[in-house]
C-alpha atoms as an extended CHARMM CRD file, in Angstrom:
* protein
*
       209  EXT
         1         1  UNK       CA             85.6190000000      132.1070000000      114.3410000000  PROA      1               0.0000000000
         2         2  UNK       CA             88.7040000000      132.3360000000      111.6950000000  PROA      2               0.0000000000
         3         3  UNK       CA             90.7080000000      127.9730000000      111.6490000000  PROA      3               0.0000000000
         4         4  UNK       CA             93.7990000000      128.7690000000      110.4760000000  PROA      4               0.0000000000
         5         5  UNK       CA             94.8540000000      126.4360000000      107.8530000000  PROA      5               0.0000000000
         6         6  UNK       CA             97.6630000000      124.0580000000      108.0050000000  PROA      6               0.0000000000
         7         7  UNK       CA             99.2920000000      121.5960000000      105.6990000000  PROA      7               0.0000000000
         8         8  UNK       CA             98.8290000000      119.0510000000      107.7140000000  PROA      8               0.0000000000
         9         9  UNK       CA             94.9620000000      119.6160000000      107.6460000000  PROA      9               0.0000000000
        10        10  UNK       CA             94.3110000000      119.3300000000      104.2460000000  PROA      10              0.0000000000
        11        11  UNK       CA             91.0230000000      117.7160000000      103.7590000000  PROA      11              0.0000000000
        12        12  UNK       CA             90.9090000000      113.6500000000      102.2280000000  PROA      12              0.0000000000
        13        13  UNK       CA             88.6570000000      113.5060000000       99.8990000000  PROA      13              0.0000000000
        14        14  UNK       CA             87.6270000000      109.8940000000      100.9330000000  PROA      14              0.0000000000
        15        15  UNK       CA             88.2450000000      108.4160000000      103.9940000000  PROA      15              0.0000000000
        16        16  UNK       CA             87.7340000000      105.2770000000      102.6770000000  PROA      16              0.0000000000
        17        17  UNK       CA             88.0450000000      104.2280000000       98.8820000000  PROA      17              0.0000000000
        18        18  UNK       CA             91.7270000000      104.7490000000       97.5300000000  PROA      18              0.0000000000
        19        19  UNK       CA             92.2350000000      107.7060000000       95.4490000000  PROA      19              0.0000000000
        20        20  UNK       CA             91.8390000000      106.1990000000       91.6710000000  PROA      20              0.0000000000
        21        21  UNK       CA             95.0010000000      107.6130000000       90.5630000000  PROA      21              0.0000000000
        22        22  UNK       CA             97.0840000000      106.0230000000       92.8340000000  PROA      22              0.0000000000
        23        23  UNK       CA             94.7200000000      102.4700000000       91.9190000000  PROA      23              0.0000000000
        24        24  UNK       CA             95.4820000000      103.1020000000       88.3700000000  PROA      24              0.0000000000
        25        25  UNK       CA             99.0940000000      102.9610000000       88.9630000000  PROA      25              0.0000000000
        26        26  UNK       CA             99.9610000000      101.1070000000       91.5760000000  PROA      26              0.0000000000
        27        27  UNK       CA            100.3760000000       97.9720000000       89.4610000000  PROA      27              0.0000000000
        28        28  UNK       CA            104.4060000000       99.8970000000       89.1420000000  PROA      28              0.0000000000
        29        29  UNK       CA            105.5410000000       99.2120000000       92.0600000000  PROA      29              0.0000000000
        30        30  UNK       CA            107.0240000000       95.8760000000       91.6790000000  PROA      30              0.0000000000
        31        31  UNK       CA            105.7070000000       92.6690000000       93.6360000000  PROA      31              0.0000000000
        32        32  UNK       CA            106.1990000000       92.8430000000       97.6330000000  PROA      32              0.0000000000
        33        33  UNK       CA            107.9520000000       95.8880000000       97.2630000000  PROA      33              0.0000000000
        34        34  UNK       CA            107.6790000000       98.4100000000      100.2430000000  PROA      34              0.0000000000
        35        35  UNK       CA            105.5570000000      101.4700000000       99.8350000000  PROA      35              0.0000000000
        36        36  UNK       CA            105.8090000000      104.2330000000      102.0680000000  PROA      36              0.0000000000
        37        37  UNK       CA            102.3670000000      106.3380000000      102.7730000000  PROA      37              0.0000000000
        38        38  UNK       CA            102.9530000000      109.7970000000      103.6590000000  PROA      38              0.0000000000
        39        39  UNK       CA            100.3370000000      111.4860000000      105.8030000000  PROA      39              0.0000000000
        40        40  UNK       CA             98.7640000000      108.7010000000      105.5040000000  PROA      40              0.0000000000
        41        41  UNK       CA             95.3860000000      109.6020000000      107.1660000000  PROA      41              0.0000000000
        42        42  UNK       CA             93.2340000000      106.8220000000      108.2550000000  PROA      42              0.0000000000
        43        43  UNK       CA             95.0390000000      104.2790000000      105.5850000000  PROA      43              0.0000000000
        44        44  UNK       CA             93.3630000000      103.8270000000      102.6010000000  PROA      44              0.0000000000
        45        45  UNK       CA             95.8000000000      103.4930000000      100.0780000000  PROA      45              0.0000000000
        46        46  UNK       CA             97.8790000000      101.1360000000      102.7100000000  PROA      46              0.0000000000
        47        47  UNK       CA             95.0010000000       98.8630000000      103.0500000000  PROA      47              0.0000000000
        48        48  UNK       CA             94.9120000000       98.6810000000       98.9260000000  PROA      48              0.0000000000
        49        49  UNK       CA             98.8630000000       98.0230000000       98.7380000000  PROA      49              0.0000000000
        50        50  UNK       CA             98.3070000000       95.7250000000      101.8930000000  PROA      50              0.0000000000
        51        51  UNK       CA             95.9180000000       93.9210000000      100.5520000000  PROA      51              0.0000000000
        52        52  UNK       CA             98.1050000000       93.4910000000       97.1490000000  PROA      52              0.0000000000
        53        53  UNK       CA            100.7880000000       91.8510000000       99.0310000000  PROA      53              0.0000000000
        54        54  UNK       CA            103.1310000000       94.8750000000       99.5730000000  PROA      54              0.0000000000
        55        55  UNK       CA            104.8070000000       95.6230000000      103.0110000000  PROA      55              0.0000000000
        56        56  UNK       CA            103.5510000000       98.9320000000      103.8460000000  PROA      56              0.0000000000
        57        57  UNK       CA            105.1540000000      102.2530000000      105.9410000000  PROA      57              0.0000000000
        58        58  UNK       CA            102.9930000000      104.5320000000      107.2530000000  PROA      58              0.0000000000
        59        59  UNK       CA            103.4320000000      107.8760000000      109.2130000000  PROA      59              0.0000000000
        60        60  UNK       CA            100.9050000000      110.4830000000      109.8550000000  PROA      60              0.0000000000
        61        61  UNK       CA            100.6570000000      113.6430000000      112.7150000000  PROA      61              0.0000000000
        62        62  UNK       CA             97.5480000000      112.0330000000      114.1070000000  PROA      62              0.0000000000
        63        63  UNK       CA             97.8040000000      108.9030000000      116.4880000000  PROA      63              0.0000000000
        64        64  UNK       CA             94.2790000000      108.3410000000      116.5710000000  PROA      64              0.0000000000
        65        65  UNK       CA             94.5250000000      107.9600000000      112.7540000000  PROA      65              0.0000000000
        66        66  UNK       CA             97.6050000000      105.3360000000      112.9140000000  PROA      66              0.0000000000
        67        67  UNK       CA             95.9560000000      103.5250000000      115.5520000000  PROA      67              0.0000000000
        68        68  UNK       CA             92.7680000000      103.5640000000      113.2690000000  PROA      68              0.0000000000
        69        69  UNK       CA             94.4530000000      101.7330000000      110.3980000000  PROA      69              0.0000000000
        70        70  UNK       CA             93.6970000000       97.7060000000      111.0690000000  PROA      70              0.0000000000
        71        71  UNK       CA             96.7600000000       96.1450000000      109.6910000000  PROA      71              0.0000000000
        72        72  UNK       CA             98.4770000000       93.5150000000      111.1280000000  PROA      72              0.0000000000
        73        73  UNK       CA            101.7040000000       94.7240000000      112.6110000000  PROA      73              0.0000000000
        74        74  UNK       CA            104.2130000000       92.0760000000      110.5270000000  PROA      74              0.0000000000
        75        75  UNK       CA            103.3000000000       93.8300000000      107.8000000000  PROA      75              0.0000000000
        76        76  UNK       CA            103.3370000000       97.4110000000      108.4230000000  PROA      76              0.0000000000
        77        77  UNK       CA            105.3710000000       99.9070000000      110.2900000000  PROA      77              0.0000000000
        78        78  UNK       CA            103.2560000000      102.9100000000      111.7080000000  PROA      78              0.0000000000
        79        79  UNK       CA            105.1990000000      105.7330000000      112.9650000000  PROA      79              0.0000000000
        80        80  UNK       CA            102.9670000000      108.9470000000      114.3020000000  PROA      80              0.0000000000
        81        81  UNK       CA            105.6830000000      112.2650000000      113.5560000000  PROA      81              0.0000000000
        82        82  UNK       CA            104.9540000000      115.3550000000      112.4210000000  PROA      82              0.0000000000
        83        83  UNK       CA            107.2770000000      115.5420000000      109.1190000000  PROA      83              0.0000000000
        84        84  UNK       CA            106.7320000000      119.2410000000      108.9230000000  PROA      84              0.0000000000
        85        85  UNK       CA            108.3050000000      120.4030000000      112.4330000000  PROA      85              0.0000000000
        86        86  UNK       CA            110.5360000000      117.2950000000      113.3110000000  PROA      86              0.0000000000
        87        87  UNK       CA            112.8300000000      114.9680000000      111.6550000000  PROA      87              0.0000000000
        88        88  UNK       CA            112.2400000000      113.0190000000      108.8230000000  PROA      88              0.0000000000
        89        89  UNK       CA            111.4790000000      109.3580000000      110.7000000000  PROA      89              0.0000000000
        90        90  UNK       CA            113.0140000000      107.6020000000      107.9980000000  PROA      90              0.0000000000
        91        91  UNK       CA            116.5590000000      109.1610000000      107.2240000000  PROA      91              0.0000000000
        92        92  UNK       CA            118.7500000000      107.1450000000      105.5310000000  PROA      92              0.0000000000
        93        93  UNK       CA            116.0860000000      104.5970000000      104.2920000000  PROA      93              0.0000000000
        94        94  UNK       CA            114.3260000000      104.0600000000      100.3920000000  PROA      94              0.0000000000
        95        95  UNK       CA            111.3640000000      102.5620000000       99.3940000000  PROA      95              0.0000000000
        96        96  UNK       CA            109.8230000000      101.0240000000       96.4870000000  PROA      96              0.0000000000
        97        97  UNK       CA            107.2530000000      103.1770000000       96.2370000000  PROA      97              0.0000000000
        98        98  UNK       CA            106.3250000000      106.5040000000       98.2570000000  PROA      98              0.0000000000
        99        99  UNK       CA            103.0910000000      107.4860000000       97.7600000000  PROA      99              0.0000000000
       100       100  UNK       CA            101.2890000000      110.5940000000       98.5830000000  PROA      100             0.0000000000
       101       101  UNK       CA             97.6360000000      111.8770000000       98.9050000000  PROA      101             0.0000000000
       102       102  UNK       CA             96.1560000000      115.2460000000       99.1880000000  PROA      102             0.0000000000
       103       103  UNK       CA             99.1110000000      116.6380000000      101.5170000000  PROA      103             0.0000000000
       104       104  UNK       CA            101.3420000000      119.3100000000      100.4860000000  PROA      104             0.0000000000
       105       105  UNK       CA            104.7960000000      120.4990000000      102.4470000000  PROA      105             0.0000000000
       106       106  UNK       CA            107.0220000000      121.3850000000       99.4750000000  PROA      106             0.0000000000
       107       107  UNK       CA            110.3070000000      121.8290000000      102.1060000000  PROA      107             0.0000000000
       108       108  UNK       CA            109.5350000000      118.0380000000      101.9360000000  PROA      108             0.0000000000
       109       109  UNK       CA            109.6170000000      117.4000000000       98.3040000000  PROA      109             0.0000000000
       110       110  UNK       CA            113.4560000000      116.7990000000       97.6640000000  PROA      110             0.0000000000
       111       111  UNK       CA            113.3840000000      113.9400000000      100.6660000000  PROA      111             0.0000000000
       112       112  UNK       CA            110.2490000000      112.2270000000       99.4400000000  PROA      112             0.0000000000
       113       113  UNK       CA            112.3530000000      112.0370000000       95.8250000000  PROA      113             0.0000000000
       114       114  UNK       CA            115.3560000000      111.0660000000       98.1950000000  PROA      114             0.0000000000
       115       115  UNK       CA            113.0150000000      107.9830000000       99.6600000000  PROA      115             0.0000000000
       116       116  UNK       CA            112.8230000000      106.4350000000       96.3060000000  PROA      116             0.0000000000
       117       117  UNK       CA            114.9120000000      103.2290000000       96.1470000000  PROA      117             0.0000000000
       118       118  UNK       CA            116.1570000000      102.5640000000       92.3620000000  PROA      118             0.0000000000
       119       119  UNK       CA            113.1460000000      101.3240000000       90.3760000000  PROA      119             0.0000000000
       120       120  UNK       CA            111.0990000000      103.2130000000       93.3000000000  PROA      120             0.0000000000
       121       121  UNK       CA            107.2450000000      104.4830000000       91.9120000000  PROA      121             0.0000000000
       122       122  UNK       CA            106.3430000000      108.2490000000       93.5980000000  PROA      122             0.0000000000
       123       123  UNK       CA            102.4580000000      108.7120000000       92.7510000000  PROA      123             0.0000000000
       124       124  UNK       CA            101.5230000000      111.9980000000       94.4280000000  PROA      124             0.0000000000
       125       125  UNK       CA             98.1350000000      113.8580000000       93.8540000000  PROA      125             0.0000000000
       126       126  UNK       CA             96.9910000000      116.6850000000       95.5810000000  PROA      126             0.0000000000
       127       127  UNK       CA             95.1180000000      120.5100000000       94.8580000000  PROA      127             0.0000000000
       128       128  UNK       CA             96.3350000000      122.4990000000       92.5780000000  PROA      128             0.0000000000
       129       129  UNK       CA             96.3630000000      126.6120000000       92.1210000000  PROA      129             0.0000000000
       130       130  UNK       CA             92.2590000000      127.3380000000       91.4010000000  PROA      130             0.0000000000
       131       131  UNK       CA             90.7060000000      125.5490000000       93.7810000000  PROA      131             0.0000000000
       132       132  UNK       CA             90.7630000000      128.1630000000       96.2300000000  PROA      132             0.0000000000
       133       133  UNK       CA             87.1910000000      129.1870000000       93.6680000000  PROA      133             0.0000000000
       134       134  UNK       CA             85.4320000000      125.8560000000       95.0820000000  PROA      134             0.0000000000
       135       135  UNK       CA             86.4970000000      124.7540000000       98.6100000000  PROA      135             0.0000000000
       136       136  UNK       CA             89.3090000000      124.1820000000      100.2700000000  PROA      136             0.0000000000
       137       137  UNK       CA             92.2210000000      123.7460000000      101.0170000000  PROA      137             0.0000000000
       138       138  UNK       CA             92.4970000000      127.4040000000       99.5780000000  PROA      138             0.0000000000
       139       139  UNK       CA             96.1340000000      128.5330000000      100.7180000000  PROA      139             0.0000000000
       140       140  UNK       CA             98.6550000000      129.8830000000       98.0320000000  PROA      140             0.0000000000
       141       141  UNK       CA            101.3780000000      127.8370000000      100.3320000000  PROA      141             0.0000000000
       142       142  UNK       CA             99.4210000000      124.1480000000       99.9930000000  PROA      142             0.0000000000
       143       143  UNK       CA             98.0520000000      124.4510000000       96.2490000000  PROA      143             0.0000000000
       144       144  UNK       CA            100.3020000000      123.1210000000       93.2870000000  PROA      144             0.0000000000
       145       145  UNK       CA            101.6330000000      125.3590000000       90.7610000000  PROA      145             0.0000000000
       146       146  UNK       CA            100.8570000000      124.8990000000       87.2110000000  PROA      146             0.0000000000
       147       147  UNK       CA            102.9860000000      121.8390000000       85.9470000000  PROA      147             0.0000000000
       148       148  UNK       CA            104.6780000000      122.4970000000       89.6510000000  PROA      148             0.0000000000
       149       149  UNK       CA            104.9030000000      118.4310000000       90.0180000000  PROA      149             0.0000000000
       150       150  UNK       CA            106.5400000000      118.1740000000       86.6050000000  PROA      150             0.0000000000
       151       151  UNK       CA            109.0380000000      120.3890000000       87.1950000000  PROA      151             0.0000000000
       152       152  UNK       CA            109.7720000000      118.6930000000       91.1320000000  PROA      152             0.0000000000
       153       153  UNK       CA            109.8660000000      115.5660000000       88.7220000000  PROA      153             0.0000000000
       154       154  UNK       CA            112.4160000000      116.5520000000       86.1710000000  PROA      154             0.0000000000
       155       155  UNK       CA            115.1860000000      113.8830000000       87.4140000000  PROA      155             0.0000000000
       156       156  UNK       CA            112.7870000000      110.8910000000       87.0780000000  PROA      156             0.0000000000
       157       157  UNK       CA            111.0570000000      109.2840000000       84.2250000000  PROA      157             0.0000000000
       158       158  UNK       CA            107.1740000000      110.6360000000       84.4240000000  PROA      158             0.0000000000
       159       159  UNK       CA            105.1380000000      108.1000000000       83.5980000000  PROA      159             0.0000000000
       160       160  UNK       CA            101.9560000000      109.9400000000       83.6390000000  PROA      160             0.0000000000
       161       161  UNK       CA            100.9010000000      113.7800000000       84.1860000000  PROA      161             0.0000000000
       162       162  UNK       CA             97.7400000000      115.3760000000       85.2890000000  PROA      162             0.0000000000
       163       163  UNK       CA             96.4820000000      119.0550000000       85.7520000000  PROA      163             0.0000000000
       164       164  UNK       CA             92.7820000000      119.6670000000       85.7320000000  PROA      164             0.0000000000
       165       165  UNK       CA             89.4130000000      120.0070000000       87.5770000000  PROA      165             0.0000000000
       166       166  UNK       CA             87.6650000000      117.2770000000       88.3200000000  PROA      166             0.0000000000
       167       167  UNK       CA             83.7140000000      118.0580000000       88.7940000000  PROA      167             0.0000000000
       168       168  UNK       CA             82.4550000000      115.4240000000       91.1650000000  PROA      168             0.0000000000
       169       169  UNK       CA             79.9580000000      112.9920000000       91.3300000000  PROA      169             0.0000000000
       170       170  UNK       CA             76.4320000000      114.5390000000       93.7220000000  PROA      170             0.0000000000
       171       171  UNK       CA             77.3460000000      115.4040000000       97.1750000000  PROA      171             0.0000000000
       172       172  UNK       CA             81.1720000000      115.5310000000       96.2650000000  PROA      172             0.0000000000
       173       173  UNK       CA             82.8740000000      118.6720000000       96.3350000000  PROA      173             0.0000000000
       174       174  UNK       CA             84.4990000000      119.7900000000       92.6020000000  PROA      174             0.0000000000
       175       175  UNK       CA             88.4000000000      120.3140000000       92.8870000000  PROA      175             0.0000000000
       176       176  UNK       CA             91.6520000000      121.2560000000       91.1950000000  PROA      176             0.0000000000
       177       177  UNK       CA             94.3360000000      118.5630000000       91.4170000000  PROA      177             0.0000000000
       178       178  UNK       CA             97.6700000000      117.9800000000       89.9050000000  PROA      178             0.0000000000
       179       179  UNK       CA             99.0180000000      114.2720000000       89.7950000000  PROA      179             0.0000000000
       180       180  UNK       CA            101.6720000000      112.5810000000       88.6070000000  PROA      180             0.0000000000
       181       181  UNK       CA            103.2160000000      108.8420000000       88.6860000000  PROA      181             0.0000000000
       182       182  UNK       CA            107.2590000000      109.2390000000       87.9640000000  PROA      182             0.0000000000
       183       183  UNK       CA            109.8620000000      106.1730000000       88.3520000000  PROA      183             0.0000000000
       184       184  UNK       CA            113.5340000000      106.3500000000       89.8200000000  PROA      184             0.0000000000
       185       185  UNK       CA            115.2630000000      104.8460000000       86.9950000000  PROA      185             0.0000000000
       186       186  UNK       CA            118.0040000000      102.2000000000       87.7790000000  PROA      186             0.0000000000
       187       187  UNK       CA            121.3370000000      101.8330000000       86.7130000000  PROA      187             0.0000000000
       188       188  UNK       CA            120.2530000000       98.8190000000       84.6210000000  PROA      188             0.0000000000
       189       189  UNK       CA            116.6160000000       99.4990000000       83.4810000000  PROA      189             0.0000000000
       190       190  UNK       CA            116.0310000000       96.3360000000       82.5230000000  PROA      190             0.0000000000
       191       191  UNK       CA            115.4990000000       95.4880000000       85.9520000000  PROA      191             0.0000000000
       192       192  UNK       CA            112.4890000000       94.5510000000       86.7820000000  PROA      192             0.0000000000
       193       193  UNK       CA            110.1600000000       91.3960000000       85.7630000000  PROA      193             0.0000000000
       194       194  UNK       CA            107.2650000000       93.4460000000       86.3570000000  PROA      194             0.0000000000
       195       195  UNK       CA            108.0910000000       96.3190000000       83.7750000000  PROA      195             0.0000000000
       196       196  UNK       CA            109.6460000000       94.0700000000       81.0890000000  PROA      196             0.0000000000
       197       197  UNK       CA            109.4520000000       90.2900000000       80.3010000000  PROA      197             0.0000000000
       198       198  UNK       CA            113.1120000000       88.5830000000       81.0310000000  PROA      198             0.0000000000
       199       199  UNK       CA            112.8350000000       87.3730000000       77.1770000000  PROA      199             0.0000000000
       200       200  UNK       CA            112.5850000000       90.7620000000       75.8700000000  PROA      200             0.0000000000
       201       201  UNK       CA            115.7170000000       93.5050000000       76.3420000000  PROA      201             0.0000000000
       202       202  UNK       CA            115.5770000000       96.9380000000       75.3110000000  PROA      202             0.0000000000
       203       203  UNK       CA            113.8710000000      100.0230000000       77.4930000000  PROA      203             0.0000000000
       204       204  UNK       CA            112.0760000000       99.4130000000       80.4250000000  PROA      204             0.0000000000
       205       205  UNK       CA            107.8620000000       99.0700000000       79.4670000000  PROA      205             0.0000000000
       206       206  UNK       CA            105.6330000000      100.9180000000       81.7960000000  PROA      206             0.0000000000
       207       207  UNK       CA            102.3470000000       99.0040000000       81.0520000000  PROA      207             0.0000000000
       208       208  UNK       CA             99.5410000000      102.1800000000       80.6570000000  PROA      208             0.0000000000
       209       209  UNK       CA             96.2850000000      101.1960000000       82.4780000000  PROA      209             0.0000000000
C-alpha cells in the first residue's frame, strides 16, 4: 500500500522532550511574552515555554493532539484548524515568539513572519533537501532548500543559522535539518530588559547560549 505524504504528517522526532534548538534559544523571547506553537503536535515545546512562565498559543490539525496537551486553560489558547486548507486562525494578531517544529507549508511562511510582534523571536527547525537518503519526510515540496530559511529570513536579524545532518543517538533515525532563530527588530532596539541591561545603550545583545 502507497501513504501519500502530506505536510501536515511530517514525522516529530520526539513526542516528548523539546527539540534542543528551540531550548537553546528560547531564553529570547522576553519574560511572559506569548509564544505561538505552530502544528504544535502533542505540545512539547508549549509545556517548556509553559512551564517558563510564558502564555502559550497553540493550533494543530489533530484534536486528539490539542486535547492531549495538559495545560491549564488560563494559560493557553488551543485552537484545532488546519492552516494549510483554511484560514489562518489568528489574522490580525502578533506574538512574541512563533515557534515552529518539524512542519513545513512554505504558502505559510510570509504569515508566520507576519505573526511576529516587534521584538518577536521565530525559531523554526525542520528537514532539509537530503534527507530523502535516510527516512522521511522525503518530499521535494516539505524539505528545506539549501540556506532556504536564510533567505525567508532576510528582513529580520538572524541570530543563529543551521544546515547539516545530524547522526542520532542508537535507535534514533539520522536526519537533515535546517534551523534558524531570527528576531523582528523594533523601532527602538533598545527595547527590551532581557536583551540589554537598562544601564547600558547601544545595539540590542542577543546573549549566545
Amino acid at each position: 500500500m502507497i501513504v501519500k505524504q502530506t505536510a501536515s504528517d511530517i514525522f516529530h522526532a520526539d513526542a516528548a522532550a523539546p527539540s534542543p534548538w528551540v531550548v537553546r534559544w528560547s531564553h529570547l523571547v522576553k519574560p511572559g511574552g506569548v509564544v505561538l506553537d505552530v502544528a504544535c503536535g502533542h505540545g512539547r515545546h508549549a509545556r517548556w515555554f509553559h512551564q517558563r512562565n510564558h502564555p502559550v498559543v497553540l493550533v494543530d490539525r489533530a484534536q486528539a493532539a490539542i486535547e492531549s496537551i495538559a495545560i491549564p486553560a488560563q494559560a493557553c489558547e488551543a485552537v484545532v484548524a488546519d492552516i494549510e486548507n483554511g484560514p489562518w486562525p489568528f489574522a490580525g494578531r502578533q506574538f512574541d515568539a512563533v515557534v515552529v517544529a518539524n512542519y513545513l507549508w512554505r504558502p505559510l511562511m510570509p504569515t508566520l513572519l507576519d505573526s511576529l510582534a516587534p521584538g518577536g523571536v521565530l525559531i523554526y527547525e525542520t528537514f532539509t533537501q537530503g534527507n530523502e537518503t535516510v527516512g522521511k519526510p522525503s518530499s521535494p515540496d516539505f524539505l528545506l532548500r539549501p540556506g532556504e530559511l536564510l533567505d525567508t529570513c532576510s528582513t529580520l536579524r538572524i541570530v543563529a543559522f543551521e544546515d547539516g545532518f545530524i547522526e542520532g543517538p542508537a535507535g534514533k533515525t539520522p536526519r537533515f535539518v535546517q534551523r534558524i532563530t531570527a528576531v523582528r527588530e523594533a523601532a527602538n532596539t533598545a527595547r527590551s530588559s532581557a536583551m540589554l541591561p537598562v544601564a547600558v545603550s547601544g545595539p540590542p545583545r542577543y546573549p549566545l547560549p
